[in-house]
C-alpha positions, 0 to 999 in steps of 0.5 A: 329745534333739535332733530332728536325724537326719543329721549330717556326723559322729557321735562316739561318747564324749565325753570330751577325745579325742572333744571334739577330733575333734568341734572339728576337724571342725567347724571343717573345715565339717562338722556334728558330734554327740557321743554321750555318756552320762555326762559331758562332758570324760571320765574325764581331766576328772573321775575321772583326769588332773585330778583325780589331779594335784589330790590329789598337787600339794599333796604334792610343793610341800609336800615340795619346800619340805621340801628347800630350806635356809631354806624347809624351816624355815619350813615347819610342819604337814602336809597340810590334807586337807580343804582338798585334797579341796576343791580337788580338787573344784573342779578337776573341776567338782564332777562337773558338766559344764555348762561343757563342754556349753556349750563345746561347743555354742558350738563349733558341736558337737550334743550328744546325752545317750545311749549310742551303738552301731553298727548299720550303715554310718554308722548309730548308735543312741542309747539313753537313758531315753526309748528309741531311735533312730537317727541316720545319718552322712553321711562318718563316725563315730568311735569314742572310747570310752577304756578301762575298768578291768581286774579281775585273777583273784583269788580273792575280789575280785568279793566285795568292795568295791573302788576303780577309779581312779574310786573313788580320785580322788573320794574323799571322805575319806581311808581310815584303811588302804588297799592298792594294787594293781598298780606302774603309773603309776596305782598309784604316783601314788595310793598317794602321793596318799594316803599324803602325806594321811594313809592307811598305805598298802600298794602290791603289785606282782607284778614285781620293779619299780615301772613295768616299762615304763620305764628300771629306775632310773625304778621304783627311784627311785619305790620309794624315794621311796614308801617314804620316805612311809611306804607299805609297797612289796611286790615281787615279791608276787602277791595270792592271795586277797581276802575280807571281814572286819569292816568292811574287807578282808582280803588274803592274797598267795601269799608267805604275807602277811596285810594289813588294809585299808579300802580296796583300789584295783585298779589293774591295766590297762585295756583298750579300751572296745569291748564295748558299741559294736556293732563286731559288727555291722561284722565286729569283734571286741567287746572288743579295739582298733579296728585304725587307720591312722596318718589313724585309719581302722579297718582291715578295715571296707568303705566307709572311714566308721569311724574311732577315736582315744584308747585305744580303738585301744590305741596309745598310751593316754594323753590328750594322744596321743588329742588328738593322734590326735583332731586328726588325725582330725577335719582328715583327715575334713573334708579328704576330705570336701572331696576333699583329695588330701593328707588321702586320702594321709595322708602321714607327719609330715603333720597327717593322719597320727598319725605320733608314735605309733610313735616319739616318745610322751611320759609322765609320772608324777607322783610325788615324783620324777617320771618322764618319758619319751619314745621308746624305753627302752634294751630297746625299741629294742634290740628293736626291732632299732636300733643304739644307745648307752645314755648314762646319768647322775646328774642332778648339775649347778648348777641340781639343786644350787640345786633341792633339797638332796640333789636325787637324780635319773637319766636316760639318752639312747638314740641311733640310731648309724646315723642318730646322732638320739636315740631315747629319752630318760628323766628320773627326779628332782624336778620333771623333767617340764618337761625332757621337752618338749625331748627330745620336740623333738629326737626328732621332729624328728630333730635330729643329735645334732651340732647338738643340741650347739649348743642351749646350756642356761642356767645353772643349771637342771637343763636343764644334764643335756643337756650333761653327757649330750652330753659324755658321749656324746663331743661 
């Protein structure tokens, strides 16, 4: 460990989002450590966003191929497991981060092996096998502990053995029977993962569609797209009662199922990381979000030091928000630090300020179709109180034409009457996510949907949507 006790910044969590606030504070002028026990680049490096993209891209080149005249009959064989899960692997580093320790020091960030808690004003003890000790932050530390996953109150399931997410991006075979549970982005990207490897694959959900959270045509489309890959898709089936029985796991679901598995991946929700952090010993309650402002201060601590970013606030859980918040964090630290009047401000839409958190958060989900959205849905922003039209449409232009035979697709596009600038917008169909940035662009921005209608789409791609979705609209 190092013999350094005084930093500028102390980073509790090394993962994407704490590498990110570190970076830019340091950059900024500052001298910044993170704190990490496990390895460094986090879960999205190693157990989540990479290494679940690693074991569905061969699945859907394959079956993009299979929907192409010419390509398709060229076509022969399935997926070479062995060959994935290898890729796989390398993709996340085999488990090591070596090359993320060395990026990190070459960045001018200290790296401090150890498990980082709060135990005063700007004081962090680090915990490792050698013991204690603390290290005092001279403006700040930050809070960048991600999320850990939820267990659902089944009978039975802390008696046996189940997947995390962890579990079942690292696999190293794939299980002959496997169960899922839960219908959200983790768990339909999984249970497709798998079931184009090889696995029969059982997907319970307790709601009446896959991905509640989105436009209801997102979770049908999903639903058939898993169904078509073989994976039996139980809707509205709530899992009673999990045991152990002969090697594998027995699962019995209220409705009077019975299933047999090998496997059961509980992919249920997360929740913020804040147990084990010492929040009480600042006033906050352990195991709910760091409260922050749009800078990513942490509301209701004296003294203005702590700051959080990434799931651990619960704002928007996804990575590429976090690194966004992280960013922020980082340059709003260093410019006050300095005594910038701008970054004290904060001011909305400024790099200082988290301001696309609220209204413009992207997503994506990986499966065959895929899902990407951002903004509000049709029912959040009508909850939200804003006057909008729902314009809604086939994906049938051109370019889907040429993209896939019997390409199959939806989207819709929520406009704010009053400001008459979009709000949300969804795609669901074969390769949508690469239309997503523009709609993130546009809402953003907050480009009146009559100058949207001069950004001309090029012919014949599937990007051709936006002026079928302009036309229908009126423009």
């Amino acid at each position: 460990m190092e013999d350094q006790t005084e930093f500028d910044v102390i980073v509790i969590g090394g993962g994407p989002v704490g590498e990110n606030v570190a970076s830019r504070a340091v950059q900024g002028g500052l001298r910044a450590v993170i704190v990490e026990a496990d390895l460094l680049g986090g879960e999205c490096s190693y157990w989540a966003c990479m290494p679940s993209k690693a074991l569905l891209r061969p699945g859907t080149a394959l079956a993009a191929a299979r929907r192409v005249a010419g390509a398709k009959e060229a076509v022969t064989g399935e997926l070479a497991a062995a060959e994935v899960l290898a890729s796989r692997d390398a993709i996340a580093s085999d488990w090591k981060d070596d090359g993320q320790v060395s990026w990190a020091e070459g960045a001018g960030i200290t790296v401090v092996r150890g498990t980082g808690r709060i135990v005063g004003p700007r004081l962090v003890q680090v915990r490792d096998a050698d013991g204690e000790r603390e290290i005092q932050a001279t403006h700040a530390v930050v809070v960048c502990t991600g999320s850990a996953p939820k267990t659902p109150p089944v009978a039975g399931i802390d008696q046996v053995r189940t997947w995390t997410s962890r579990d079942a991006t690292s696999a190293r075979s794939v299980p002959r029977r496997l169960a899922v549970l839960g219908g959200g982005p983790v768990g339909v990207e999984l249970a497709q993962a798998w079931a184009r490897l090889g696995s029969k694959v059982t997907l319970i959900n307790n709601a009446p569609r896959l991905l509640a959270n989105f436009e209801g045509f997102a979770g049908d489309l999903v639903a058939d797209g898993l169904r078509e890959d073989g994976v039996d898709v139980l809707l509205d089936t709530t899992l009673e009662r999990v045991s152990a029985e002969g090697g594998g796991i027995a699962l019995r679901t209220a409705e009077g199922g019975r299933i047999k598995v090998d496997e059961l991946l509980v992919a249920t929700g997360r929740s913020p990381a804040t147990n084990e952090i010492g929040v009480e010993t600042v006033g906050l309650t352990p195991g709910q979000p760091l409260q922050v402002d749009d800078s990513g201060q942490v509301t209701g601590v004296d003294g203005g030091w702590l700051y959080a970013a990434g799931d651990v606030t619960g704002r928007a859980p996804l990575t590429h928000q976090g690194k966004y918040a992280a960013r922020v964090v980082g340059d709003v630290i260093a410019g006050r630090a300095a005594g910038s009047a701008e970054a004290r401000e904060a001011s909305p839409w400024s790099r200082f300020a988290a301001t696309a958190d609220h209204t413009a958060v992207p997503q994506v989900v990986f499966t065959d179709p895929e899902v990407a959205a951002v903004g509000y849905t049709s029912a959040s922003a009508r909850k939200a109180g804003l006057n909008v039209r729902v314009v809604e449409l086939d994906i049938a232009v051109a370019g889907s034409t040429l993209h896939a035979g019997g390409y199959r697709g939806r989207t819709t596009m929520i406009v704010d009457e009053d400001r008459r600038v979009l709000v949300g917008v969804t795609f669901a169909g074969y390769d949508v996510a690469e239309l997503l940035h523009a709609a993130t662009i546009a809402i953003v921005g907050e480009v009146p949907i009559d100058r949207l209608w001069h950004a001309v789409p090029a012919y014949p791609t599937i990007s051709e949507i936006w002026l079928r979705l302009l036309e229908e609209y009126g423009l």
